[in-house]
C-alpha positions in Angstrom: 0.0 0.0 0.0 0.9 3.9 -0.7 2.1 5.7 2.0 -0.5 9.0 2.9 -3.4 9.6 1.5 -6.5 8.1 2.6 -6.5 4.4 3.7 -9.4 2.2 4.1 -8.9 -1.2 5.7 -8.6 -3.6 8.7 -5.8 -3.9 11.3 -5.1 -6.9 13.0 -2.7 -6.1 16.1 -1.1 -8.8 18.2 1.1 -8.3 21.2 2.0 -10.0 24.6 1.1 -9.2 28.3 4.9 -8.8 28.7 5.2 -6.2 25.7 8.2 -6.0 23.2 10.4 -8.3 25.5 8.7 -12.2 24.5 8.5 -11.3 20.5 12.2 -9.5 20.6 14.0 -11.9 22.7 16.1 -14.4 21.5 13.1 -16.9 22.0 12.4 -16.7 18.0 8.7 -16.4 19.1 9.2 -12.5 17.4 10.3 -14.2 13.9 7.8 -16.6 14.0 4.8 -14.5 15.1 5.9 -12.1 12.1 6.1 -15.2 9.4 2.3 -15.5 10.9 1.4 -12.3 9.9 2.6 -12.1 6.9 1.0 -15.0 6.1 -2.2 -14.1 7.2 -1.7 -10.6 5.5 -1.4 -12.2 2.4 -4.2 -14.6 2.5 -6.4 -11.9 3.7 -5.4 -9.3 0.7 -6.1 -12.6 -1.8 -9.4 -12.9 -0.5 -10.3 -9.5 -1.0 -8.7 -9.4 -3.9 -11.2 -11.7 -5.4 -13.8 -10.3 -3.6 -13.5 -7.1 -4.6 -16.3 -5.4 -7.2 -14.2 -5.3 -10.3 -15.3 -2.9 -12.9 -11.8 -1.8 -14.5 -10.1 -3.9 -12.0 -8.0 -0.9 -10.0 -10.0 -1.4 -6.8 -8.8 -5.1 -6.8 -5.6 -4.4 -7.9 -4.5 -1.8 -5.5 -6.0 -3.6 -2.9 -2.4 -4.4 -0.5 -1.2 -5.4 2.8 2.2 -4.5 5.4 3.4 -6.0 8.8 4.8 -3.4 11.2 6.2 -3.4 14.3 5.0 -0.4 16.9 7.4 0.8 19.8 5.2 -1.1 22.1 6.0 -4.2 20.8 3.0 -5.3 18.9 2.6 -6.3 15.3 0.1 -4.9 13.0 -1.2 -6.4 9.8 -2.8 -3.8 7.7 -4.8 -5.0 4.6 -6.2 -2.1 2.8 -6.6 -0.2 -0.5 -5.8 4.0 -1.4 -8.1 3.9 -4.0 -10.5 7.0 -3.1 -14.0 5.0 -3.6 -13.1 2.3 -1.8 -14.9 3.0 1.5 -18.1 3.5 -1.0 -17.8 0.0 -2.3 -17.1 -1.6 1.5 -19.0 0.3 3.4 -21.7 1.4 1.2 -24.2 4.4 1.3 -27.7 5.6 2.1 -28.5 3.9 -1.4 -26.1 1.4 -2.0 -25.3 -0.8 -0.5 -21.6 -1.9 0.8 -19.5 -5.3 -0.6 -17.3 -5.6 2.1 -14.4 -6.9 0.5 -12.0 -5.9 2.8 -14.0 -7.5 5.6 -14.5 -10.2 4.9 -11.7 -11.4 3.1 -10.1 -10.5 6.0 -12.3 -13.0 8.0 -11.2 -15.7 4.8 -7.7 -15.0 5.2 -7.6 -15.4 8.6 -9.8 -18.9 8.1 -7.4 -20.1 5.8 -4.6 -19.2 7.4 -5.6 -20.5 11.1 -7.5 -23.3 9.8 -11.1 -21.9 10.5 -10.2 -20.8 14.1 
């Protein structure tokens, strides 16, 4: 995904009771809980990928995903799209109504990914 601009998506954020010390000690569990999200990141932009309304195809095809680490610790996965009518197309309006792609290819991703958990 672009960097600025508007951004609509879903954030998954994951992070221990002990903080930045279990996923950046030398336990690997950091490494490993990353591989996770970027797993499940990529699943989840698949699936909206395909579920995505496609008239010319840009809505699908900007539709992207990054793993970032915050100073507390946590890990984020952001699936989302810059294009400037997505929120219209998964969220909808007074008269149309919303496709949520995002959402729930999100849910898929994380099905596929977990195994349905």
């Amino acid at each position: 995904m672009k960097k600025g601009g508007f951004v609509i998506g879903a954030d998954v954020v994951m992070k221990t009771a002990e903080g930045a010390g279990l996923l950046d000690g030398g336990s690997g569990l950091g490494s490993a809980l990353r591989a996770v999200m970027e797993t499940a990141g990529g699943a989840a932009a698949e699936q909206a990928k395909r579920l995505a309304p496609v008239k010319t195809g840009r809505l699908r095809d900007s539709i992207g995903w990054t793993v970032s680490a915050a100073p507390d610790g946590s890990l984020e996965t952001a699936v989302g799209t810059d294009v400037p009518y997505a929120a219209v197309q998964e969220l909808g309006t007074v008269r149309v109504r919303g496709k949520h792609y995002l959402e729930n290819g999100l849910a898929a991703g994380a099905a596929e990914v977990l195994g349905g958990a």
